[in-house]
ROZA-126282 format. One record per residue (C-alpha): residue number from 0; residue in one letter; x, y, z. Coordinates in steps of 0.25 Angstrom, whole numbers. Each point is the difference from the previous one (the first is absolute). Example, Ala and Ser with C-alpha at 12.3 -4.5 7.8 and 13.67 -1.06 7.14 Angstrom:
R | n | res | u | v | w
R | 0 | a | 49 | -18 | 31
R | 1 | s | 6 | 14 | -2
//
This chain:
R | n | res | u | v | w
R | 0 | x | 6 | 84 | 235
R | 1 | x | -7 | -14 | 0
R | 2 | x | 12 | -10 | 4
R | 3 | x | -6 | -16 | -4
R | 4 | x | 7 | -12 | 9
R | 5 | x | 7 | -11 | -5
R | 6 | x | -10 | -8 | 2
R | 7 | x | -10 | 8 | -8
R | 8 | x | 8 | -1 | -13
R | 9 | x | 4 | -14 | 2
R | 10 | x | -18 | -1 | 0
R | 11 | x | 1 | 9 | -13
R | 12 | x | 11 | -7 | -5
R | 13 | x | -5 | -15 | 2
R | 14 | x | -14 | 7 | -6
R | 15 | x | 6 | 5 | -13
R | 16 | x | 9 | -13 | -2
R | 17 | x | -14 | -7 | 1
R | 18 | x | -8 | 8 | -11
R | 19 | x | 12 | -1 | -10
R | 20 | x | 0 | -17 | 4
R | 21 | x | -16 | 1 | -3
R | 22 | x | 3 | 9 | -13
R | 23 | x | -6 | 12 | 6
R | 24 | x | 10 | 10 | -3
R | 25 | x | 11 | 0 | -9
R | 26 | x | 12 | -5 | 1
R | 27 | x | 12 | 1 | -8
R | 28 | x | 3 | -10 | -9
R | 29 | x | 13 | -9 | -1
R | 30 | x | 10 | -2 | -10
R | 31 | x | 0 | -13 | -6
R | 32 | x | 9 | -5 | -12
R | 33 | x | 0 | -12 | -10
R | 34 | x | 13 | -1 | -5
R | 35 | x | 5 | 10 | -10
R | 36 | x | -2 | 16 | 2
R | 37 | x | -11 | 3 | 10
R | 38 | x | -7 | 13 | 2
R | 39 | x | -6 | 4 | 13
R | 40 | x | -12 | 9 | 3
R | 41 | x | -7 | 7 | 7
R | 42 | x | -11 | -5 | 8
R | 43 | x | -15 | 1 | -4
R | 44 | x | -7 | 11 | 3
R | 45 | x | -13 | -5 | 5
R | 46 | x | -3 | -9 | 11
R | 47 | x | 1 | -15 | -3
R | 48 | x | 11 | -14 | 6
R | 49 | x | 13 | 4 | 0
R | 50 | x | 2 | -17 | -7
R | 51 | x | 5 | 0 | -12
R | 52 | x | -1 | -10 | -12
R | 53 | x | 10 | -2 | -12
R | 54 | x | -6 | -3 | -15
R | 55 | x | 10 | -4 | -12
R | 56 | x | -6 | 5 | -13
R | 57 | x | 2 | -3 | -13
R | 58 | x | -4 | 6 | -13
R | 59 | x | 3 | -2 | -15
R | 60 | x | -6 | 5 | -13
R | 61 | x | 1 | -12 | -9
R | 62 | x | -3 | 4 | -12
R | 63 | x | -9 | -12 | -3
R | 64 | x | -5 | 4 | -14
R | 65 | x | 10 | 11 | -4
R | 66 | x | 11 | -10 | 1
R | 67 | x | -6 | -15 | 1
R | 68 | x | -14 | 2 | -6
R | 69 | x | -7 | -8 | 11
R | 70 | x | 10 | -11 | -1
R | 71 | x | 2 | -9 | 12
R | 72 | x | 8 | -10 | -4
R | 73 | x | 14 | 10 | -4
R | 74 | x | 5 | 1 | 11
R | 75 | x | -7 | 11 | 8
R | 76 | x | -8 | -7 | 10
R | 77 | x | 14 | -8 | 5
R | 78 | x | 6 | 14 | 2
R | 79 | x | -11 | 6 | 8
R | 80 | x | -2 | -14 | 6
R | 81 | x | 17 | 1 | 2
R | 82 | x | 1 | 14 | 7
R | 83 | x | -12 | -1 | 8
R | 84 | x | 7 | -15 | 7
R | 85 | x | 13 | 10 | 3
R | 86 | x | -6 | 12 | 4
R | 87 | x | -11 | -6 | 11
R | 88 | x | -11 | 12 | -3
R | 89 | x | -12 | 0 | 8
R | 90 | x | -6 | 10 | -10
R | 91 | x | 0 | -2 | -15
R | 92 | x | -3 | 11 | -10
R | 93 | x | 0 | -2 | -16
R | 94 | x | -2 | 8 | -11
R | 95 | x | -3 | -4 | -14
R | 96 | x | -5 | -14 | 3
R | 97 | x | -10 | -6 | -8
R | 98 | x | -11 | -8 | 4
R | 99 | x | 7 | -13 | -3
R | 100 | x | 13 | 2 | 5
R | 101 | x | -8 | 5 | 13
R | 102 | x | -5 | -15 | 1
R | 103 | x | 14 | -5 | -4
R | 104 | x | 5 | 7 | 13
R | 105 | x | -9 | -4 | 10
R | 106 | x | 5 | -14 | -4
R | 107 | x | 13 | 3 | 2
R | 108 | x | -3 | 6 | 13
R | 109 | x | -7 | -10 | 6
R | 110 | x | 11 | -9 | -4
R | 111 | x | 8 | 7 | 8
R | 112 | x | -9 | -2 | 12
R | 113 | x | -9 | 15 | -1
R | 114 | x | -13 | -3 | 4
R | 115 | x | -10 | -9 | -6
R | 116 | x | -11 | 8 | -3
R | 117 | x | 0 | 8 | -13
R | 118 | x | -9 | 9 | 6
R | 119 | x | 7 | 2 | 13
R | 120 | x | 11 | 5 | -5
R | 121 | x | 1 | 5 | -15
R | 122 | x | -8 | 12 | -4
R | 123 | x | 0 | 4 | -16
R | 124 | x | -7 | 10 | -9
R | 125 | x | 1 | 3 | -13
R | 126 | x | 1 | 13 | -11
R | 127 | x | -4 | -6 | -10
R | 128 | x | -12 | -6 | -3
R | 129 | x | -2 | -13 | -2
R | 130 | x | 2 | -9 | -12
R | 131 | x | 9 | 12 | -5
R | 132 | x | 7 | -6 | -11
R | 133 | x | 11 | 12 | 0
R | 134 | x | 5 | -4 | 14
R | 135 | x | 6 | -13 | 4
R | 136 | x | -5 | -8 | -11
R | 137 | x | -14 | 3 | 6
R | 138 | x | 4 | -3 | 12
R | 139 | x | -2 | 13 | 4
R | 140 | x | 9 | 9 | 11
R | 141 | x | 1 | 7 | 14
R | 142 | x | 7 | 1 | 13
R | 143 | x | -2 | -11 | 11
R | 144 | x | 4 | 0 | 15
R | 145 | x | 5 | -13 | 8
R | 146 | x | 2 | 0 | 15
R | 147 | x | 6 | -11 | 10
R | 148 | x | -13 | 4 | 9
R | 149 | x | -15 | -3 | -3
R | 150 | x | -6 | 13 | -8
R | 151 | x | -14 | 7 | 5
R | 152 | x | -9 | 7 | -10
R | 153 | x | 7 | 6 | -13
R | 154 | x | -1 | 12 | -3
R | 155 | x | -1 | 3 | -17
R | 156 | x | 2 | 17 | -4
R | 157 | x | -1 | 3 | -14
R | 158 | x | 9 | 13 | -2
R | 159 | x | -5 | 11 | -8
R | 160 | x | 3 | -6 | -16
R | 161 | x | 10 | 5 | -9
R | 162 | x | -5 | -4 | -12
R | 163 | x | 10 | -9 | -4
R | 164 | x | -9 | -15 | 1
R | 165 | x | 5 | -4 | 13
R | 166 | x | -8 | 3 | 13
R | 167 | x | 10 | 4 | 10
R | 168 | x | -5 | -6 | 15
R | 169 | x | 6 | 0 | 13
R | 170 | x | -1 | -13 | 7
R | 171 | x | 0 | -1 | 17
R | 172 | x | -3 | -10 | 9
R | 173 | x | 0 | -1 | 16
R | 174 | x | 7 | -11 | 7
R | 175 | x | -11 | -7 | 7
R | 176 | x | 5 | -1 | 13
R | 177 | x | 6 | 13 | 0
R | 178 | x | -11 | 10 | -8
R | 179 | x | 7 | 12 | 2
R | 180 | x | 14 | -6 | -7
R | 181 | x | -5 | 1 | -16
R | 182 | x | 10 | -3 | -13
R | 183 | x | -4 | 7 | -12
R | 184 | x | 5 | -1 | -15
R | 185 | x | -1 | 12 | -12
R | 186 | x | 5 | 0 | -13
R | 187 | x | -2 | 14 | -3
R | 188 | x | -1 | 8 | -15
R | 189 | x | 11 | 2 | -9
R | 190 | x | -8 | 11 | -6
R | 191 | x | 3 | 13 | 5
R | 192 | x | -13 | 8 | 1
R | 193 | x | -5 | -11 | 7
R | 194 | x | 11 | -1 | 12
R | 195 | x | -6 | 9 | 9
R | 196 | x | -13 | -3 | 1
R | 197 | x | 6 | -16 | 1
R | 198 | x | 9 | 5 | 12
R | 199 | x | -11 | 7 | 8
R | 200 | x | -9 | -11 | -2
R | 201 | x | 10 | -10 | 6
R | 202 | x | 4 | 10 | 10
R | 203 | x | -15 | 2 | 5
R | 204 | x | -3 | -12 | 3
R | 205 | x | 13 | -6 | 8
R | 206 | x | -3 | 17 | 7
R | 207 | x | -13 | -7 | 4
R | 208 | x | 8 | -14 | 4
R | 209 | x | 8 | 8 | 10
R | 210 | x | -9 | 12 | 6
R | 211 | x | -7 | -14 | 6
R | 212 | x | 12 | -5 | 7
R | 213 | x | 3 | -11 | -10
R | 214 | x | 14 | -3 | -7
R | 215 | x | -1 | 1 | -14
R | 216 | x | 12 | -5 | -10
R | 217 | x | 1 | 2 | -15
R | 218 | x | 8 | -6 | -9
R | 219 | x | -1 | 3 | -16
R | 220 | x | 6 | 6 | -12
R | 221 | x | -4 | 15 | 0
R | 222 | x | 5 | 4 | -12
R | 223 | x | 5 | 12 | 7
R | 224 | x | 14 | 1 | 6
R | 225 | x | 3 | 3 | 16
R | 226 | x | 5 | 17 | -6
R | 227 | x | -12 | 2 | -6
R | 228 | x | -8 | 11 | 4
R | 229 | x | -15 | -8 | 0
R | 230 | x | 6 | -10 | 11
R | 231 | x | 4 | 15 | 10
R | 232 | x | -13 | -5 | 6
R | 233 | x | 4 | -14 | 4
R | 234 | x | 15 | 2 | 3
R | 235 | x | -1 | 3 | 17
R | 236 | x | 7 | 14 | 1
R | 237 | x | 14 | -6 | 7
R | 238 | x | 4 | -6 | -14
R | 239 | x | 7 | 14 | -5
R | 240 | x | 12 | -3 | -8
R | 241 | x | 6 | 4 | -14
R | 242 | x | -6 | -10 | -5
R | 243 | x | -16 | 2 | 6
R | 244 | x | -2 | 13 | 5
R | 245 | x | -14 | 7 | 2
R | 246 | x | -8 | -12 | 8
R | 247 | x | -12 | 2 | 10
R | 248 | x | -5 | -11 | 0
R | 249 | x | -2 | -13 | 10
R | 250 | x | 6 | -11 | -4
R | 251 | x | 15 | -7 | -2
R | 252 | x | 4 | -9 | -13
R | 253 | x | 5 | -10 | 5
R | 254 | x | 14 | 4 | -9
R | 255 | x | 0 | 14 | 4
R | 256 | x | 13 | -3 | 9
R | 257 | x | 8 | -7 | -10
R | 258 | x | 14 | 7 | 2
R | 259 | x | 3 | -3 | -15
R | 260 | x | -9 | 12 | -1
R | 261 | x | -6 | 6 | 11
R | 262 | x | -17 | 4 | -2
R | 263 | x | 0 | -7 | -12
R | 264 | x | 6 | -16 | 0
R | 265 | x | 6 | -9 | -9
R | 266 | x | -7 | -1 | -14
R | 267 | x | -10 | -10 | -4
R | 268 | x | -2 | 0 | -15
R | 269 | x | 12 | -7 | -11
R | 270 | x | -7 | 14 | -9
R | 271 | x | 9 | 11 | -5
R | 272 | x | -9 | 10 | 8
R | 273 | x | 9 | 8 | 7
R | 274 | x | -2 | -1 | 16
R | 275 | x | 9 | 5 | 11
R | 276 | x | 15 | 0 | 6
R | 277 | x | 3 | -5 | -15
R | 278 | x | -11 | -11 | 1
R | 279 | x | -12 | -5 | -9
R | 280 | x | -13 | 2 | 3
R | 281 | x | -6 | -3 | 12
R | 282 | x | -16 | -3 | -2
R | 283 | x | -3 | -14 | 10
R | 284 | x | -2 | 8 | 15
R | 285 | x | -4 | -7 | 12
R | 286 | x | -8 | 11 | 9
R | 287 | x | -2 | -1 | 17
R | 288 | x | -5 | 11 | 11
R | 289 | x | 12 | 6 | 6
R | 290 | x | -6 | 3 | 13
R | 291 | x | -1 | -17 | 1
R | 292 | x | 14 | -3 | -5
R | 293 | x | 10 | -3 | 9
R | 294 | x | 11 | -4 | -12
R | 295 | x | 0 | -6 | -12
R | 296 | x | 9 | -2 | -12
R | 297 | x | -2 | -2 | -16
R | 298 | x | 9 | -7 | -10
R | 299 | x | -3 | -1 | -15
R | 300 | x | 5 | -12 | -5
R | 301 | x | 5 | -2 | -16
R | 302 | x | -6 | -13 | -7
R | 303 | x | 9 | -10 | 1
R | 304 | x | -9 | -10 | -8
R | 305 | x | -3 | 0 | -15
R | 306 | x | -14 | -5 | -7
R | 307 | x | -4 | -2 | -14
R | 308 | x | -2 | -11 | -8
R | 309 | x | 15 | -4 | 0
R | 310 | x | 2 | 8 | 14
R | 311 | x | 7 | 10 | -9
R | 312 | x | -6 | 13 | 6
R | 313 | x | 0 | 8 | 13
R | 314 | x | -13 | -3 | 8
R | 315 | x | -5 | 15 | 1
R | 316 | x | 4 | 12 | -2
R | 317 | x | -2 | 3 | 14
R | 318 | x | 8 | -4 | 13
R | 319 | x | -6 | -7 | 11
R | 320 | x | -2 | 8 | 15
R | 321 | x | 2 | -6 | 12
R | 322 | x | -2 | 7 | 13
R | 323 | x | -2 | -4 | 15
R | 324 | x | -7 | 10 | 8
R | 325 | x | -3 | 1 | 15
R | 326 | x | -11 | 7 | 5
R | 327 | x | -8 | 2 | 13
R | 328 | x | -11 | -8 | 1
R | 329 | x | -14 | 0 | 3
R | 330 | x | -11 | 10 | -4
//
C-alpha cells in the first residue's frame, strides 16, 4: 500500500487549487441568479476560468412592414425605444425591421447614451433587395443586432433560399474585447420544405462557433416551435418533459425552464397557432451552449403599446423576449 503524508496532499492540494485559479483544469461552475426564477448548471466540460459574466438580451419581431409598412413615425420606434429604457439589455435582437426604421433606432439608442459609433455598435442585413418597392415602402427589410459593447467583424450567412422572395441570413458579430462571446440573429422560413435545411445551416455554423471555445447566443424568430421534431438536435438532452421530449442536442433556450410549461416556455406570438400547456405559438427562441450556462431565465412580455396612425393597433403580432444569462467566461 502506498500511504502519502499530509504534507504531500497539502503539495497536491495547493497544485490543483493553482491550475483551476490559472484555468487549467475545470472547475465547477457557480450558481448565479437575477432576480426572478433561476436555473443552475452544470459546469462546462472543458477546461477554461471558472469567472463568469451575465448578459441581458432582448429580442423582438416587430413586424416593421407587415404591420407598419416602414413607418417610423406610429409609434413603433418609442416602443422599442420604451422597453429597451426598462429592460437595460446589453444585447438587442430585431426581426422584421426595415432599413429605415434600423436608422430610426440607432438614434433612439444613442439618445439614450448607447455608443456613438454606428459602426461600433449596430449591425443590419437585409432580405430583400434593394429599392424593393413590395417592402417597406422601398425601404427594403432584415434583421439587425445592437449591443451595449463595441462589435468585431460581422459575419453575414445567407441560408439555403426557399423560394418565397426574401433571403433568409443569419447575422453574428463578436464582442471585440471579448472575440469568443458572439450575438447572432435569424429569421428563419415559414415555408415548410425549407425549414430543415434553414435549421441545420444556422446550427452548423453556431457548431463551428462552439467546437472553437467561443460562446455563441442566438436570438430570432425560427418559425418552428420548442416540440418540434427539426429542433431534437438543438434542444440539450436534459430538456425531457411532456411538453419537449426526444432532444440530443447541446444547447439551452433560454425559456426552457419556464415552470408555466416546463421544456417549452411561455408563448411568444398574439396567432391563433396552437402551442403548448394551452398556450399560442411560440416562434421567437434565444439559444446559449449548455455546457457555459451557469443560470438563466426568459420571459415573454405581451405589447403593452399600440401604433398605427391613430395608435389604434397592437404594435406586433409578436411578444417581446427578455432573458438574462450568466455564463462562464473566457475561451
Amino acid at each position: 500500500m502506498i500511504r502519502t503524508s499530509s504534507r504531500s496532499s497539502r503539495m497536491v492540494l495547493a497544485a490543483v487549487t493553482l491550475l483551476a485559479v490559472l484555468g487549467l483544469v475545470p472547475v465547477a461552475a457557480n450558481a448565479a441568479t437575477s432576480g426572478g426564477q433561476s436555473t443552475v448548471v452544470a459546469g462546462p466540460a472543458v477546461a477554461m476560468s471558472s469567472a463568469t459574466t451575465t448578459y441581458k438580451i432582448w429580442h423582438w419581431n416587430m413586424a416593421g412592414h407587415h404591420q407598419h409598412l416602414g413607418s417610423t413615425t406610429n409609434g413603433i420606434i418609442q416602443a422599442i425605444a420604451g422597453s429597451i429604457s426598462v429592460r437595460q439589455p446589453d444585447f438587442v435582437s430585431i426581426n422584421e425591421i426595415c432599413r429605415n426604421q434600423y436608422g430610426a433606432v440607432i438614434d433612439a439608442l444613442q439618445k439614450m447614451g448607447w455608443p456613438q459609433s454606428p459602426a461600433n455598435f449596430a449591425r443590419y442585413e437585409p432580405m430583400t433587395t434593394a429599392g424593393d418597392s413590395g417592402y417597406c415602402a422601398g425601404h427594403g427589410i432584415g434583421i439587425a443586432i445592437f449591443s451595449r459593447f463595441a462589435l468585431g467583424d460581422t459575419l453575414r450567412e445567407t441560408l439555403p433560399y426557399d423560394g418565397s422572395g426574401k433571403q433568409r441570413k443569419l447575422l453574428c458579430a463578436p464582442i471585440a474585447a471579448r472575440p469568443w462571446t458572439r450575438f447572432c440573429t435569424t429569421h428563419l422560413t415559414t415555408v415548410a420544405a425549407s425549414r430543415a435545411d434553414q435549421l441545420a445551416a444556422v446550427h452548423s455554423v453556431l457548431e463551428s462557433y462552439r467546437s472553437q471555445g467561443h460562446l455563441p447566443i442566438v436570438a430570432g424568430d425560427f418559425n418552428v416551435q420548442p416540440h418540434s421534431p427539426l429542433l431534437d438536435t438543438w434542444y440539450d438532452a436534459s430538456v425531457d418533459t411532456a411538453a419537449n421530449r426526444g432532444n440530443a442536442g447541446r444547447y439551452h433556450e433560454l425559456d426552457d425552464r419556464e415552470t408555466v410549461c416546463p421544456g417549452w416556455g411561455e408563448q411568444t406570438t398574439e396567432s391563433n397557432e396552437l402551442g403548448a400547456c394551452g398556450q399560442s405559438g411560440k416562434v421567437d427562441l434565444i439559444f446559449a451552449p449548455a455546457d457555459r450556462l451557469v443560470s438563466y431565465r426568459a420571459d415573454a412580455h405581451p405589447i403593452g403599446h399600440v401604433c398605427g396612425g391613430n395608435r389604434d393597433k397592437p404594435c406586433s403580432d409578436h411578444r417581446i423576449v427578455d432573458a438574462t444569462v450568466s455564463v462562464v467566461a473566457g475561451q
